[in-house]
N, C-alpha and C positions, 0 to 999 in steps of 0.2 A: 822549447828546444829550438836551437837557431838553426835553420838551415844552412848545407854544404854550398849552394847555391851564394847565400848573403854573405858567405863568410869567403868563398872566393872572390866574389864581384868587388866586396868592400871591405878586404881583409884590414885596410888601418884603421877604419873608424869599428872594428869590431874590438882592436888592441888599445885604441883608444879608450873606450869605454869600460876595459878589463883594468885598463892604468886608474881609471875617476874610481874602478870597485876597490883602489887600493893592492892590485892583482903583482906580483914580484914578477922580474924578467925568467924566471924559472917557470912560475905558471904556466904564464902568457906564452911556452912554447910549443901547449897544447894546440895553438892553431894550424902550429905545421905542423904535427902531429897528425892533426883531422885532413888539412890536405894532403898530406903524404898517404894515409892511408886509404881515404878517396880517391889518389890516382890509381893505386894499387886495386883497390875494389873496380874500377872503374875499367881498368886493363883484363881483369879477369872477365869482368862481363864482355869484356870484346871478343877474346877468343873465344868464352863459351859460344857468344852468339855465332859469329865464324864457323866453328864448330856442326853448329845446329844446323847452319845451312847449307854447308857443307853435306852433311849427313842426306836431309832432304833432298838436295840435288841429286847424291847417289843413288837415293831411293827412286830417284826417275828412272836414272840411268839403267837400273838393276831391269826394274821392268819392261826397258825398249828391249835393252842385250837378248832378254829373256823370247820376248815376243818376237826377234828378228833370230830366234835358234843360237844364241850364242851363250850359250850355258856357262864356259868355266871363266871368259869373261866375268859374267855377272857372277860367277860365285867368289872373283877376285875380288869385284867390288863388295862384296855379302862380307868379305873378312874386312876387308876395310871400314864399314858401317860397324861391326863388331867392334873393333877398337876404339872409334870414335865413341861410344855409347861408355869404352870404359875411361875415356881422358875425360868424358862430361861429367860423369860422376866424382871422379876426383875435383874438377873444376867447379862442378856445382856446389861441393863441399868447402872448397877454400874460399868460394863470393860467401856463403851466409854466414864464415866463418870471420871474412874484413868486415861484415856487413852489422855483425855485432859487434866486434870493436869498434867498428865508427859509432856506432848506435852509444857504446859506455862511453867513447871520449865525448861524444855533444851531450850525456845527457849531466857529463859534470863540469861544464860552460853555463854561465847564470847569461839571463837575457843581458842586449846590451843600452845602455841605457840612452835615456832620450838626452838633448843636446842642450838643454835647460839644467837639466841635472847638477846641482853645485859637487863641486868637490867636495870633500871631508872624509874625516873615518869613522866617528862617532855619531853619537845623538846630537852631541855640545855643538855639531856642525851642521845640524838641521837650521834653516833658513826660517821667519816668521814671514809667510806669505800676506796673513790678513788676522786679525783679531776683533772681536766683539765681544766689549766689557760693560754692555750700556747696563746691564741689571747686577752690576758687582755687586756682593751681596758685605752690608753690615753686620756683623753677630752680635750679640750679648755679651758680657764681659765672662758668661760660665759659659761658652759654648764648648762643646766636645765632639772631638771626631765619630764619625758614622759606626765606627764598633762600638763604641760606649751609649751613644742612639739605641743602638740595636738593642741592647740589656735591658736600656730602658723603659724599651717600649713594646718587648719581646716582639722584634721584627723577624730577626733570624737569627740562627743560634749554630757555631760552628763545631761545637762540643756534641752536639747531638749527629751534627755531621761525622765528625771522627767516632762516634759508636757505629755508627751504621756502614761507614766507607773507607776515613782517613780525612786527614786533612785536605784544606783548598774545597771539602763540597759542602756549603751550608744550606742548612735546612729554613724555609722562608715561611713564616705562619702568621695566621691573625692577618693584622693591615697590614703589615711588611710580605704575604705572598699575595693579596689584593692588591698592594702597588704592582709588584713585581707581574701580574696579570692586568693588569690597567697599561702600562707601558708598551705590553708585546700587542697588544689589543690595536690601544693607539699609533704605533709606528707600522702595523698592518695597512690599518684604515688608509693611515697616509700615503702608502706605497701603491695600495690598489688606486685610491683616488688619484694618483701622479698618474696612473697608465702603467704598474704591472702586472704582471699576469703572477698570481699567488701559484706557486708550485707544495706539496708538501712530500719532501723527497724521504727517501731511505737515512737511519742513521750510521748505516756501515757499510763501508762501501769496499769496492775487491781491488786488485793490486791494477789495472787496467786503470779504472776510475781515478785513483791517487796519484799516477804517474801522469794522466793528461793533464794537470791542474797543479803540477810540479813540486807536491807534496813528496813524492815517490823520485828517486833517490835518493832526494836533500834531508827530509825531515821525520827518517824513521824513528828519531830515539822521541820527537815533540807527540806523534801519535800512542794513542791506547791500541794494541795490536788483538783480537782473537787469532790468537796463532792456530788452533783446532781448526779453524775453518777458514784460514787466512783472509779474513778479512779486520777493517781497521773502523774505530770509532770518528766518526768526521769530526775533525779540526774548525770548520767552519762548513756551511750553506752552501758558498762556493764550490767545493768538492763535487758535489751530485748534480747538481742544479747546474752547471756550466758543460759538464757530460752529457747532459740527455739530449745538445746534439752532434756529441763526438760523432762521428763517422759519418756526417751527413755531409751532403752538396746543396744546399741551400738558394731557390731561386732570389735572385738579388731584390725583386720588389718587396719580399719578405721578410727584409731587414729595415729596422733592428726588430732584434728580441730582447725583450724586455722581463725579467723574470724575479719575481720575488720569495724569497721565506723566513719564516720564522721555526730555528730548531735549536738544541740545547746543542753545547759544542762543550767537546774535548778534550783538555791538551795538558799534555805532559809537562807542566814548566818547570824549567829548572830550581832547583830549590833554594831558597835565600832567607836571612833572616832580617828584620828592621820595617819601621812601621810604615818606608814605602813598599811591602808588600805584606801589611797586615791587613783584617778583614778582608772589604771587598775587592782591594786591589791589584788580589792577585788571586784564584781560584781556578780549581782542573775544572772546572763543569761551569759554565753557565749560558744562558740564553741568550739570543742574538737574533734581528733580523738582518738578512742580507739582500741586496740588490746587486743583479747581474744583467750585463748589455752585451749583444753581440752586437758589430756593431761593422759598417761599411770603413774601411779603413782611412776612405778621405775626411771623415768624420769623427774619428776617434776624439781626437785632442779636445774637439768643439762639445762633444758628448762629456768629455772629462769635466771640464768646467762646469756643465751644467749639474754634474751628479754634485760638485762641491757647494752648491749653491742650494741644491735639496736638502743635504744633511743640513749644510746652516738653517736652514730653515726650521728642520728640524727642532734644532737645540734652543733656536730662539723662542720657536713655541714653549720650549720649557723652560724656558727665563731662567737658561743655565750660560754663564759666560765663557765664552770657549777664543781658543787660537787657531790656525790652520798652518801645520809646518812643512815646507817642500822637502823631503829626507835629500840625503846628502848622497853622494854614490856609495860612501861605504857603510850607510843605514839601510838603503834600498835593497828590498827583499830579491829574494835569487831571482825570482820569476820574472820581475816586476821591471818597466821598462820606466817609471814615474810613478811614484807614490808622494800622496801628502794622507798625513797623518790629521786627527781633532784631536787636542786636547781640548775637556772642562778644568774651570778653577775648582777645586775643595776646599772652600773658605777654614775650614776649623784645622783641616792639613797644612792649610798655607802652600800650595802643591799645585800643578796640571797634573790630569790623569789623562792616557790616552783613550779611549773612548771609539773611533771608530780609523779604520785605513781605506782609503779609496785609488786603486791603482788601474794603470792603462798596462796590460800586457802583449800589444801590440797581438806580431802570431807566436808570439811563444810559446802559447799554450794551445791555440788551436793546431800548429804546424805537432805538437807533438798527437793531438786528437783528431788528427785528418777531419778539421772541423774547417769547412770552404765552403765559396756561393758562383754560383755562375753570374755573370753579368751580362749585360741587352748585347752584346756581342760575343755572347758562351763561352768567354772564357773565363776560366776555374781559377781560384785566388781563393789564396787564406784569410779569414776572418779575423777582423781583432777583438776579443776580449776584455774587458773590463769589468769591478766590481769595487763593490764598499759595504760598512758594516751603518748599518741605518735604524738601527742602530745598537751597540750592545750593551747588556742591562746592569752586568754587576758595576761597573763606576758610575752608572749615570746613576743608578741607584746611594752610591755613594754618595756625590755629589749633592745629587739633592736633598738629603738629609741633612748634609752639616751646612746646607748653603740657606736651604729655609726654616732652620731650630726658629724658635720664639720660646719666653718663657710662658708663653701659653700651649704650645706644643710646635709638631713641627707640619710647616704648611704645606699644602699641595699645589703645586700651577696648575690656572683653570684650565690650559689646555686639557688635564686629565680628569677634571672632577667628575664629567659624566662617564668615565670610565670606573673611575673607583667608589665613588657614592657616598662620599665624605672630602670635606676640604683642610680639612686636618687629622693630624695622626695625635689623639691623649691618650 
């Protein structure tokens, strides 16, 4: 959520940035909206405060008159504190009353984006920041895509999925749930050894948790809801893991925090038909790890690069060929201040699949999680946020099926053989 504060200081580069989301002149006149209604909120807090000290001051007053014998004096002023006690309650009523309309107009304002950000409306207008093809992979002349793998070597099976659940959830056995454990194992290891700190959080989280991390008002229909107990199945890592230190003040030497997990994640995708979002490429349920930085805000952007530079890494250990795309303004996610996107190739697809997001959210999300650090001069300032998927498993699982087939089977990168205990899948 933006702050009333940045949106008055720097009200064009906030419309600015609403014009690069693509935002109409009709939108974009929720800013004066929000400052309209902030002045109004803002007026009311004056008088109340008036009001109160008003009040207090009588209340001295009350007890001199009293003590100097002047009784219907002070009982003039006793009627007069009366009244005032009933224009604060009115007034108290109308602040928490602008106080949540301002509150509904920011929280439907997407962050504003960084100044790098290209223009565009679509995906077709994501940018190709950097690419690494060095292990493009040759197939055999029968090679076939990752679902038809799957049959062949009973990896996973989504028919078994739809008995047990519906569609989008497949069931992973044999060496295909030994890969699929070999990967979350391996992109673990990696994340501790980089310097995280493994969190293993809640998988449902309440209406509190989902709004500071800006799931909550945007993206109710993408979550699995338990309505009985209102709470929601997490979307991603991100949701809990970047909560746990909402509401804190954070002394400044004790940044960054660095925090890792690994959890199954689920989401509501909209439905579609056609083989780019057949098998793995598109599923409600699968596993993921995440990487989360809180991070001193002079640092952010410098921190950013570096997380892009991890995942590469990443992927390179698994001699999967991948791209890195800078989203456009009107790809970039609500929250999200700069987002680049991985895609891998799926040699048998002939296809990028995207694979992981790593975004800077500036305070968007901690200014909605009163998530702040003090600094060597005590003063209090919001946090910025950051995260990326490090990685998640149903495409890379893809990927590397139809990228390493052989007609002798289908191979494994050494990066993971001591994880799965086999270098090929017959």
């Amino acid at each position: 959520m933006l702050q009333v504060k940045t949106i008055r200081e720097d009200k064009n580069r906030i419309i600015n940035g609403l014009r690069k989301r693509n935002w109409t002149a009709q939108q974009i006149k929720v800013v004066d909206r929000i400052l309209e209604t902030d002045d109004r909120r803002r007026a009311a807090q004056k008088e109340l405060d008036d009001l109160l000290a008003e009040s207090k001051n009588m209340a001295k007053q009350i007890g001199q008159l009293m003590g100097q014998g002047k009784a219907p004096e002070a009982e003039a002023l006793k009627t007069r504190v009366a009244a005032i006690k009933d224009q604060t309650r009115v007034l108290e009523a109308r602040f928490e009353a602008l106080k949540i309309e301002l509150d509904g107009l920011l929280y439907a304002v997407p962050n504003c984006l960084h100044k790098s950000v290209p223009k565009g409306k679509t995906a077709e207008d994501n940018k190709i920041a950097r690419a690494w093809t060095k292990s493009f992979p040759i197939l055999p002349a029968d090679a076939v895509p990752h679902w038809d793998l799957a049959k062949k070597y009973k990896l996973f099976d989504f028919e078994l999925g739809v008995k047990l659940t519906g569609a989008g959830f497949p069931v992973y056995r044999g060496q295909g749930a030994k890969l699929q454990r070999a990967l979350i194992q391996f992109f673990l290891d990696e994340a501790i050894k980089a310097g995280y700190e493994e969190i293993i959080p809640p998988l449902l989280v309440n209406e509190d948790t989902a709004r500071g991390t800006g799931q909550l008002p945007d993206k109710e229909a993408q979550m699995y809801a338990c309505e009985r107990d209102n709470l929601y199945l997490i979307p991603t890592a991100e949701v809990p893991v970047t909560n746990l230190v909402r509401d804190e003040i954070i002394p400044e030497k004790n940044l960054p925090i660095r925090m890792t997990a690994y959890t199954p994640c689920f989401r509501r995708e909209a439905g579609a038909w056609g083989a780019h979002v057949r098998g793995l490429n598109r599923v409600h349920q699968f596993d993921k790890i995440e990487i989360v930085h809180i991070e001193h805000p002079d640092r952010s952007y410098q921190v950013h690069q570096q997380m892009l530079r991890y995942v590469s890494r990443l992927l390179q250990k698994l001699e999967l060929p991948y791209r890195i795309l800078l989203l456009c303004g009107g790809d970039t996610g609500f929250a999200s201040a700069k987002t680049y996107d991985f895609e891998v190739w799926a040699a048998a697809q002939e296809r990028w699949l995207e694979v992981s997001s790593v975004s800077n959210f500036e305070t968007f999300q901690s200014n909605r999680m009163q998530l702040r650090f003090r600094d060597a001069d005590g003063k209090i300032q919001l946090a910025h946020t950051l995260n990326g998927s490090a990685l998640a498993l149903a495409r890379i699982v893809a990927a590397l099926l139809e990228n390493n087939q052989t007609p002798e089977g289908i191979r494994i990168p050494k990066a993971l053989h001591k994880y799965t205990g086999f270098k090929m899948i017959i």
